[in-house]
N, C-alpha and C positions, 0 to 999 in steps of 0.2 A: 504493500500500500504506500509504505514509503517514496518509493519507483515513480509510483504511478501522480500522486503526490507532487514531487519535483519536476516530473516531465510534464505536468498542466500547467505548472510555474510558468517555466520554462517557456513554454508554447506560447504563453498568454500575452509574456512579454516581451515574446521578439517580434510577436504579430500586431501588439500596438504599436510598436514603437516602427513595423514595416509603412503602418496605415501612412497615407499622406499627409493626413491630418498632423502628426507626429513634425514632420518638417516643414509643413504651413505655417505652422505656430512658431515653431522654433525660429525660421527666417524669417518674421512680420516681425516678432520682437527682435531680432538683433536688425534688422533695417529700421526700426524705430529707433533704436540704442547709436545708430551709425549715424542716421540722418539728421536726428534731431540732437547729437552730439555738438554739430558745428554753431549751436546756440551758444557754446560752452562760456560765451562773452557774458552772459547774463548770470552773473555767479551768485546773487546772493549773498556777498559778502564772503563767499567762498568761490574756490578755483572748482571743486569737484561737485558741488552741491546739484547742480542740474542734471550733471550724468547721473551721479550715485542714485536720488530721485526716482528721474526714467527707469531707469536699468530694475531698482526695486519695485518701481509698479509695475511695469511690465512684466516681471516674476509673477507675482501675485495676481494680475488679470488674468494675459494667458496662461498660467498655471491652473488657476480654477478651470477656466477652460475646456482646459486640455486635458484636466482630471475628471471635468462631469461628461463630457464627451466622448474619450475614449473607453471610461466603464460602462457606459450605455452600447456603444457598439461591441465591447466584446461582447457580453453577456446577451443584448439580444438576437448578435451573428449566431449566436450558443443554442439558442432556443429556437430562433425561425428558421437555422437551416437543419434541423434534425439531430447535430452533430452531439445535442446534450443528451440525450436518449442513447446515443452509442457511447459516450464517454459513460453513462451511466450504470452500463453491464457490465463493465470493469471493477475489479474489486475493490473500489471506491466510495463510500460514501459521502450524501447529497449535502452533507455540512463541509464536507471536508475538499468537495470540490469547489464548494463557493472559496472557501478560505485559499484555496490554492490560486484561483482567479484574485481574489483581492489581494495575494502574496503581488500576483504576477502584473497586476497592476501598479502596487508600489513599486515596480524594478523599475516599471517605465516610465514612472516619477521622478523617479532617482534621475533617470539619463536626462531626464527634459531639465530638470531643475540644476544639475551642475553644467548643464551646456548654458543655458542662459543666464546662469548664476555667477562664470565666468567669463561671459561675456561685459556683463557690468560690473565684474573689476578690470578688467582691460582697458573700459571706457572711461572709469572712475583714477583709476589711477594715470592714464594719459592724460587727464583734465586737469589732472592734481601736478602733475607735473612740469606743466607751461611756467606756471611764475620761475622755478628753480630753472628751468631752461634759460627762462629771459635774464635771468641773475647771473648763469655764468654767463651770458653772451658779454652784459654789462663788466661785469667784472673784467673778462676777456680785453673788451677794447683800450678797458684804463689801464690793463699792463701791457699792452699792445697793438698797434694800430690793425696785425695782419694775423693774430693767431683764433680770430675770427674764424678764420678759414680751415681751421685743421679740428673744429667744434664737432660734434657727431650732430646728427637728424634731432629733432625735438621728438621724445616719447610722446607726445602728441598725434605728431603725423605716425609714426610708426603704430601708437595702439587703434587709430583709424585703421591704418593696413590689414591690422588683424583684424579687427571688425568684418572690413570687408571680405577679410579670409574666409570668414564663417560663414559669410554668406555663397561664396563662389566658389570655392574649392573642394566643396563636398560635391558638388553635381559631377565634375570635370572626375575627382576619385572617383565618385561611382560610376557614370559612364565605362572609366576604363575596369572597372572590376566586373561590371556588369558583361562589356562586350568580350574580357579575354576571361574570365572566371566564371560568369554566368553567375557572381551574385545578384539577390535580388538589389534591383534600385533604391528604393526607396528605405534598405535596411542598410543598405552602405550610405547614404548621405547624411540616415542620423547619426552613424559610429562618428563617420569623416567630420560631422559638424563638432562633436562630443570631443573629439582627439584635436582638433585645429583651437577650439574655444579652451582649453585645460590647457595645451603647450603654451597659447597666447600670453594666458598669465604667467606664467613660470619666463616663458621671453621678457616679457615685461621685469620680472622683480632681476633679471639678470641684467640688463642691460641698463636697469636703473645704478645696481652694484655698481655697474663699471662706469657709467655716467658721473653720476651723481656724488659715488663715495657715501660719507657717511652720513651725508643728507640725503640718502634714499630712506633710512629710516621712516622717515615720514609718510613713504611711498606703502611703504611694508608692512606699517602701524593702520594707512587707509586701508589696508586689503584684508590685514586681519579682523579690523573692527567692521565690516561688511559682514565677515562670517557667522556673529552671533544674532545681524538683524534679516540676514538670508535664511537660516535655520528655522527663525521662527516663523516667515513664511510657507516653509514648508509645510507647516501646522495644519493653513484652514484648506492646503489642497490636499492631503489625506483625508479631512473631514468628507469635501465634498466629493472625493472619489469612494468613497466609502457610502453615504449618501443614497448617490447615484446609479453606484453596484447593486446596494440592497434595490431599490424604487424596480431597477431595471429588470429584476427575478418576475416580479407580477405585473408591472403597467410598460404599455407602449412607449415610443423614444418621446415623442411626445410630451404624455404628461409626465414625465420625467425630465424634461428639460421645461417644462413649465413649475415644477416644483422646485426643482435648484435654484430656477431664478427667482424664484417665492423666498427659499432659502436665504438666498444672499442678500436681497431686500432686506430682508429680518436682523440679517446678521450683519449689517454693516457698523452699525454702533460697537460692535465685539470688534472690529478690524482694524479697530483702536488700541488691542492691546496687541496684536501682532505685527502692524506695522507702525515699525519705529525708525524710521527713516529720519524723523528729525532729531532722533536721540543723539544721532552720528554729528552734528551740529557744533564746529567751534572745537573739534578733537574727542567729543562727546564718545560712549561708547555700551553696548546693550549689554550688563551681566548674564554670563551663563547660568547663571542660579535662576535668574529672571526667564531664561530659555527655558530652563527645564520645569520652573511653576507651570509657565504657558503651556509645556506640552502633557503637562501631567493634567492640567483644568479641562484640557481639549481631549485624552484617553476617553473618560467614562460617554462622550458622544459620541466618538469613534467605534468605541465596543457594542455600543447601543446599535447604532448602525449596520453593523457586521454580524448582529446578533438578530439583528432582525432579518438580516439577508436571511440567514442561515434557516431561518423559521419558515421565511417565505418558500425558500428553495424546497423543504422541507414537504412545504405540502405542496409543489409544483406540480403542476400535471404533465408528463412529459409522453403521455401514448401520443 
Protein backbone atom coordinates (compact mmCIF):
# COMPACT_ATOMS: atom_id res chain seq x y z
CA UNK A 1 0.00 0.00 0.00
CA UNK A 2 2.92 1.91 0.72
CA UNK A 3 3.92 1.58 -3.24
CA UNK A 4 0.99 2.30 -4.37
CA UNK A 5 0.62 5.39 -1.89
CA UNK A 6 3.81 7.09 -3.24
CA UNK A 7 3.22 6.26 -6.90
CA UNK A 8 -0.28 8.47 -6.76
CA UNK A 9 2.02 11.02 -5.04
CA UNK A 10 4.19 10.90 -7.58
CA UNK A 11 1.79 10.92 -10.60
CA UNK A 12 -0.32 13.77 -9.12
CA UNK A 13 2.47 15.87 -9.05
CA UNK A 14 4.25 15.65 -12.00
CA UNK A 15 0.92 15.91 -13.91
CA UNK A 16 0.01 19.23 -12.23
CA UNK A 17 2.99 20.62 -12.56
CA UNK A 18 2.82 19.16 -16.75
CA UNK A 19 -0.70 21.16 -16.95
CA UNK A 20 -0.03 24.41 -18.79
CA UNK A 21 -1.61 26.11 -16.29
CA UNK A 22 1.48 25.37 -14.16
CA UNK A 23 3.68 27.66 -16.51
CA UNK A 24 0.97 30.22 -17.27
CA UNK A 25 1.12 31.32 -13.95
CA UNK A 26 4.45 30.99 -13.37
CA UNK A 27 5.41 33.29 -16.46
CA UNK A 28 2.44 36.06 -15.98
CA UNK A 29 4.01 36.55 -12.56
CA UNK A 30 7.78 36.61 -13.36
CA UNK A 31 6.76 39.14 -16.41
CA UNK A 32 4.82 41.15 -13.88
CA UNK A 33 8.18 40.92 -11.50
CA UNK A 34 10.37 41.81 -14.89
CA UNK A 35 8.10 44.44 -16.37
CA UNK A 36 6.93 46.26 -13.64
CA UNK A 37 10.51 46.19 -12.09
CA UNK A 38 11.73 49.02 -14.30
CA UNK A 39 9.39 51.30 -11.95
CA UNK A 40 12.11 50.50 -9.54
CA UNK A 41 12.54 54.66 -9.46
CA UNK A 42 9.57 54.81 -7.27
CA UNK A 43 11.15 53.59 -4.09
CA UNK A 44 9.21 54.46 -1.21
CA UNK A 45 11.96 55.71 0.52
CA UNK A 46 13.60 52.56 -0.20
CA UNK A 47 15.69 51.04 -3.27
CA UNK A 48 13.85 47.43 -3.17
CA UNK A 49 10.46 48.27 -1.73
CA UNK A 50 8.48 48.16 -5.02
CA UNK A 51 10.18 45.00 -6.36
CA UNK A 52 10.01 43.17 -2.93
CA UNK A 53 6.10 44.33 -2.82
CA UNK A 54 5.35 42.94 -6.57
CA UNK A 55 7.21 39.95 -6.23
CA UNK A 56 5.40 39.01 -2.66
CA UNK A 57 1.82 39.78 -4.17
CA UNK A 58 2.33 38.11 -6.88
CA UNK A 59 3.26 34.87 -4.62
CA UNK A 60 0.27 35.09 -2.93
CA UNK A 61 -2.38 35.92 -5.80
CA UNK A 62 -1.15 33.52 -8.21
CA UNK A 63 -0.39 31.10 -5.65
CA UNK A 64 -3.81 30.82 -4.44
CA UNK A 65 -4.60 30.59 -7.93
CA UNK A 66 -2.66 28.05 -8.82
CA UNK A 67 -3.52 26.09 -5.78
CA UNK A 68 -7.49 26.23 -6.18
CA UNK A 69 -7.17 25.56 -9.71
CA UNK A 70 -4.90 22.82 -10.10
CA UNK A 71 -6.63 20.79 -7.18
CA UNK A 72 -9.92 21.07 -8.94
CA UNK A 73 -8.46 19.74 -12.05
CA UNK A 74 -6.60 16.82 -10.67
CA UNK A 75 -9.25 15.58 -8.79
CA UNK A 76 -12.12 16.19 -11.13
CA UNK A 77 -9.74 14.70 -14.22
CA UNK A 78 -9.93 11.60 -11.39
CA UNK A 79 -13.53 11.36 -11.38
CA UNK A 80 -14.81 12.28 -14.83
CA UNK A 81 -12.59 10.23 -16.60
CA UNK A 82 -13.13 6.93 -14.90
CA UNK A 83 -9.46 6.78 -13.87
CA UNK A 84 -10.80 6.94 -9.89
CA UNK A 85 -12.72 3.77 -10.08
CA UNK A 86 -9.58 1.92 -11.56
CA UNK A 87 -7.19 3.48 -9.01
CA UNK A 88 -9.64 2.31 -6.75
CA UNK A 89 -9.39 -1.64 -7.09
CA UNK A 90 -5.82 -1.36 -6.03
CA UNK A 91 -5.08 -2.16 -2.68
CA UNK A 92 -5.61 1.37 -1.67
CA UNK A 93 -7.88 2.84 0.27
CA UNK A 94 -10.50 5.87 -0.53
CA UNK A 95 -8.83 8.16 2.53
CA UNK A 96 -5.67 7.27 1.65
CA UNK A 97 -5.95 8.05 -1.85
CA UNK A 98 -7.29 11.47 -1.39
CA UNK A 99 -4.22 12.05 1.17
CA UNK A 100 -1.88 10.92 -1.48
CA UNK A 101 -3.47 13.46 -4.07
CA UNK A 102 -3.24 16.35 -1.55
CA UNK A 103 0.52 14.94 -0.74
CA UNK A 104 0.96 15.24 -4.56
CA UNK A 105 -0.59 18.55 -4.76
CA UNK A 106 1.70 20.14 -2.00
CA UNK A 107 4.89 18.94 -4.22
CA UNK A 108 3.58 21.06 -6.84
CA UNK A 109 3.30 23.86 -4.47
CA UNK A 110 6.49 23.42 -3.45
CA UNK A 111 7.88 23.83 -7.20
CA UNK A 112 5.50 26.94 -8.14
CA UNK A 113 6.27 28.66 -4.98
CA UNK A 114 10.33 28.44 -4.88
CA UNK A 115 10.32 29.35 -8.60
CA UNK A 116 8.52 32.40 -8.04
CA UNK A 117 9.70 32.99 -4.74
CA UNK A 118 13.07 33.27 -6.31
CA UNK A 119 12.32 35.14 -8.74
CA UNK A 120 11.48 38.15 -6.24
CA UNK A 121 14.79 37.80 -4.77
CA UNK A 122 16.60 38.25 -7.83
CA UNK A 123 14.27 41.33 -8.54
CA UNK A 124 14.55 42.55 -4.93
CA UNK A 125 17.94 42.30 -4.42
CA UNK A 126 18.84 43.85 -8.06
CA UNK A 127 16.67 46.85 -6.86
CA UNK A 128 18.57 46.94 -3.66
CA UNK A 129 21.52 47.03 -5.35
CA UNK A 130 21.54 50.29 -7.63
CA UNK A 131 22.38 52.87 -4.87
CA UNK A 132 25.77 50.64 -3.96
CA UNK A 133 26.33 50.43 -7.73
CA UNK A 134 25.81 54.38 -8.08
CA UNK A 135 28.38 54.60 -4.91
CA UNK A 136 31.03 52.90 -6.22
CA UNK A 137 30.62 54.54 -9.67
CA UNK A 138 30.95 57.89 -7.44
CA UNK A 139 33.45 56.90 -5.57
CA UNK A 140 35.29 55.50 -8.62
CA UNK A 141 35.52 58.97 -10.47
CA UNK A 142 36.84 60.85 -7.28
CA UNK A 143 39.80 58.58 -7.33
CA UNK A 144 39.92 58.42 -10.96
CA UNK A 145 38.92 60.11 -13.80
CA UNK A 146 39.04 56.45 -16.13
CA UNK A 147 38.79 53.59 -13.71
CA UNK A 148 35.03 54.12 -14.49
CA UNK A 149 35.64 51.93 -17.10
CA UNK A 150 37.05 48.76 -15.63
CA UNK A 151 33.46 48.85 -13.10
CA UNK A 152 31.50 45.58 -13.68
CA UNK A 153 27.51 45.78 -15.09
CA UNK A 154 25.02 47.06 -12.28
CA UNK A 155 23.30 43.99 -10.49
CA UNK A 156 20.41 45.71 -11.62
CA UNK A 157 20.78 45.12 -15.23
CA UNK A 158 22.03 41.68 -14.77
CA UNK A 159 19.08 40.51 -12.12
CA UNK A 160 16.66 41.90 -15.10
CA UNK A 161 18.61 39.22 -17.29
CA UNK A 162 17.70 36.69 -15.05
CA UNK A 163 14.32 37.67 -14.97
CA UNK A 164 14.13 37.50 -18.34
CA UNK A 165 15.96 34.15 -18.10
CA UNK A 166 12.82 32.71 -16.40
CA UNK A 167 10.90 33.61 -18.77
CA UNK A 168 12.72 32.53 -22.09
CA UNK A 169 15.00 29.83 -21.55
CA UNK A 170 12.77 27.25 -20.35
CA UNK A 171 10.75 27.06 -23.70
CA UNK A 172 14.16 27.11 -25.85
CA UNK A 173 15.34 23.98 -22.84
CA UNK A 174 12.28 22.25 -23.46
CA UNK A 175 11.81 22.44 -27.02
CA UNK A 176 15.21 20.84 -27.32
CA UNK A 177 14.49 18.19 -24.72
CA UNK A 178 11.22 17.62 -26.08
CA UNK A 179 12.43 17.36 -29.94
CA UNK A 180 15.85 15.08 -29.14
CA UNK A 181 14.49 13.22 -25.64
CA UNK A 182 10.97 13.30 -26.30
CA UNK A 183 10.31 14.99 -22.92
CA UNK A 184 7.13 16.18 -22.22
CA UNK A 185 6.91 20.08 -22.86
CA UNK A 186 5.27 21.56 -20.61
CA UNK A 187 7.10 19.32 -17.72
CA UNK A 188 10.47 20.52 -18.96
CA UNK A 189 9.67 24.21 -18.82
CA UNK A 190 8.45 24.15 -15.23
CA UNK A 191 11.89 22.15 -14.11
CA UNK A 192 13.84 24.69 -16.73
CA UNK A 193 11.88 27.65 -15.08
CA UNK A 194 12.42 26.01 -11.33
CA UNK A 195 16.49 25.58 -12.20
CA UNK A 196 17.13 29.03 -14.14
CA UNK A 197 14.99 31.11 -11.05
CA UNK A 198 17.19 29.01 -7.99
CA UNK A 199 20.75 29.56 -9.95
CA UNK A 200 19.58 33.36 -10.41
CA UNK A 201 19.62 33.93 -6.82
CA UNK A 202 22.74 32.16 -5.98
CA UNK A 203 24.37 34.22 -9.33
CA UNK A 204 23.13 37.05 -7.67
CA UNK A 205 24.49 36.74 -3.99
CA UNK A 206 27.94 35.67 -5.89
CA UNK A 207 28.43 38.35 -7.94
CA UNK A 208 27.22 40.72 -5.36
CA UNK A 209 30.57 38.98 -3.01
CA UNK A 210 32.64 39.97 -5.67
CA UNK A 211 31.07 43.34 -6.49
CA UNK A 212 30.22 44.62 -3.78
CA UNK A 213 32.77 43.10 -0.90
CA UNK A 214 31.60 43.57 2.31
CA UNK A 215 28.64 45.76 1.42
CA UNK A 216 26.95 42.93 -0.07
CA UNK A 217 25.82 42.03 3.35
CA UNK A 218 23.13 44.18 2.84
CA UNK A 219 22.27 42.36 -0.20
CA UNK A 220 22.34 38.86 1.75
CA UNK A 221 20.51 40.38 4.92
CA UNK A 222 17.49 41.48 1.92
CA UNK A 223 17.36 37.81 0.64
CA UNK A 224 17.28 36.36 3.91
CA UNK A 225 14.65 38.48 5.59
CA UNK A 226 12.23 37.61 2.38
CA UNK A 227 12.60 34.16 3.45
CA UNK A 228 10.43 34.26 6.64
CA UNK A 229 7.76 36.73 4.83
CA UNK A 230 7.73 34.16 1.79
CA UNK A 231 7.05 31.11 4.11
CA UNK A 232 4.26 32.59 5.43
CA UNK A 233 2.72 32.89 2.25
CA UNK A 234 2.95 29.67 1.74
CA UNK A 235 0.37 29.24 4.41
CA UNK A 236 -3.01 30.58 2.93
CA UNK A 237 -2.16 28.49 -0.46
CA UNK A 238 -2.15 25.19 1.26
CA UNK A 239 -5.20 26.36 2.94
CA UNK A 240 -6.91 26.96 -0.37
CA UNK A 241 -5.44 23.94 -2.01
CA UNK A 242 -6.76 21.98 0.49
CA UNK A 243 -10.11 23.63 0.28
CA UNK A 244 -10.49 23.13 -3.05
CA UNK A 245 -9.31 19.39 -3.06
CA UNK A 246 -11.89 18.50 -0.51
CA UNK A 247 -15.01 20.89 -2.56
CA UNK A 248 -13.69 19.11 -5.71
CA UNK A 249 -14.44 15.17 -4.20
CA UNK A 250 -18.51 16.11 -4.45
CA UNK A 251 -19.30 19.42 -6.53
CA UNK A 252 -18.44 20.46 -10.10
CA UNK A 253 -15.33 22.86 -11.01
CA UNK A 254 -17.74 25.39 -10.94
CA UNK A 255 -19.05 25.74 -7.76
CA UNK A 256 -15.91 25.02 -6.60
CA UNK A 257 -14.32 27.93 -7.94
CA UNK A 258 -17.28 29.95 -6.80
CA UNK A 259 -16.61 28.99 -3.31
CA UNK A 260 -12.92 29.63 -3.18
CA UNK A 261 -13.70 32.93 -4.30
CA UNK A 262 -16.41 33.18 -1.45
CA UNK A 263 -13.46 31.85 0.59
CA UNK A 264 -11.15 34.43 -0.05
CA UNK A 265 -13.62 37.24 0.14
CA UNK A 266 -14.16 36.10 3.80
CA UNK A 267 -10.70 35.63 4.30
CA UNK A 268 -9.04 38.66 3.40
CA UNK A 269 -9.02 40.48 6.74
CA UNK A 270 -6.92 37.18 7.96
CA UNK A 271 -4.29 38.10 4.81
CA UNK A 272 -3.22 40.54 7.25
CA UNK A 273 -1.56 38.25 9.20
CA UNK A 274 0.21 36.46 6.47
CA UNK A 275 1.22 39.13 4.41
CA UNK A 276 3.86 41.10 5.82
CA UNK A 277 5.56 42.65 3.24
CA UNK A 278 5.77 45.91 5.07
CA UNK A 279 7.31 44.30 8.02
CA UNK A 280 10.56 44.04 5.61
CA UNK A 281 10.27 48.09 5.96
CA UNK A 282 13.55 50.31 6.90
CA UNK A 283 15.71 46.78 7.42
CA UNK A 284 12.55 45.41 9.36
CA UNK A 285 12.20 41.73 9.54
CA UNK A 286 9.26 38.74 10.05
CA UNK A 287 10.32 36.26 13.29
CA UNK A 288 10.31 32.77 12.63
CA UNK A 289 8.40 32.13 15.91
CA UNK A 290 5.96 34.45 14.37
CA UNK A 291 6.03 31.90 11.14
CA UNK A 292 5.57 29.11 12.94
CA UNK A 293 2.40 30.64 15.36
CA UNK A 294 0.89 31.54 11.71
CA UNK A 295 1.34 28.14 10.51
CA UNK A 296 0.23 26.34 13.59
CA UNK A 297 -3.40 28.91 13.65
CA UNK A 298 -3.73 27.82 9.99
CA UNK A 299 -3.14 23.45 10.80
CA UNK A 300 -6.47 22.97 12.48
CA UNK A 301 -8.25 24.55 8.93
CA UNK A 302 -6.03 22.74 6.87
CA UNK A 303 -6.82 19.23 8.73
CA UNK A 304 -10.58 20.24 8.70
CA UNK A 305 -10.39 20.54 5.12
CA UNK A 306 -8.57 17.32 4.31
CA UNK A 307 -10.70 15.62 6.77
CA UNK A 308 -13.43 16.44 5.10
CA UNK A 309 -12.02 15.49 1.75
CA UNK A 310 -11.51 12.24 3.12
CA UNK A 311 -15.27 11.91 4.30
CA UNK A 312 -16.48 13.01 1.15
CA UNK A 313 -14.24 10.69 -0.99
CA UNK A 314 -15.50 8.25 1.58
CA UNK A 315 -18.99 8.05 0.47
CA UNK A 316 -18.15 8.98 -3.31
CA UNK A 317 -19.92 7.20 -5.73
CA UNK A 318 -17.55 5.89 -8.18
CA UNK A 319 -19.74 2.97 -10.24
Amino acid sequence: MRGRFSAITKATALEIVSEPLFFLLTLSAASILTFTSYLHIHQFGEASRMARDIGLSSLLVFGIVYAVFSSIRTMRREIESGTLQMALVSPISREAFFLAKALGVLLSLLVFFLTVFSTSVITAVGAEASPLVAELHVNCAEASDCCNASLPGTLWSISLAFDVAVIIVPFAVAAVMNRFFAFRFALSVAFAQLIVAVAGVFANMAISSHVFGGKAEVLFSLALRMIPAGLLLFCPMLAFAAFALALAVKFKDNAVALASLVLFAAALPIFGNYYLSHALAKGGSVPYSYVASAFIAAVPFIAAFLFAGALFMRDRDVT
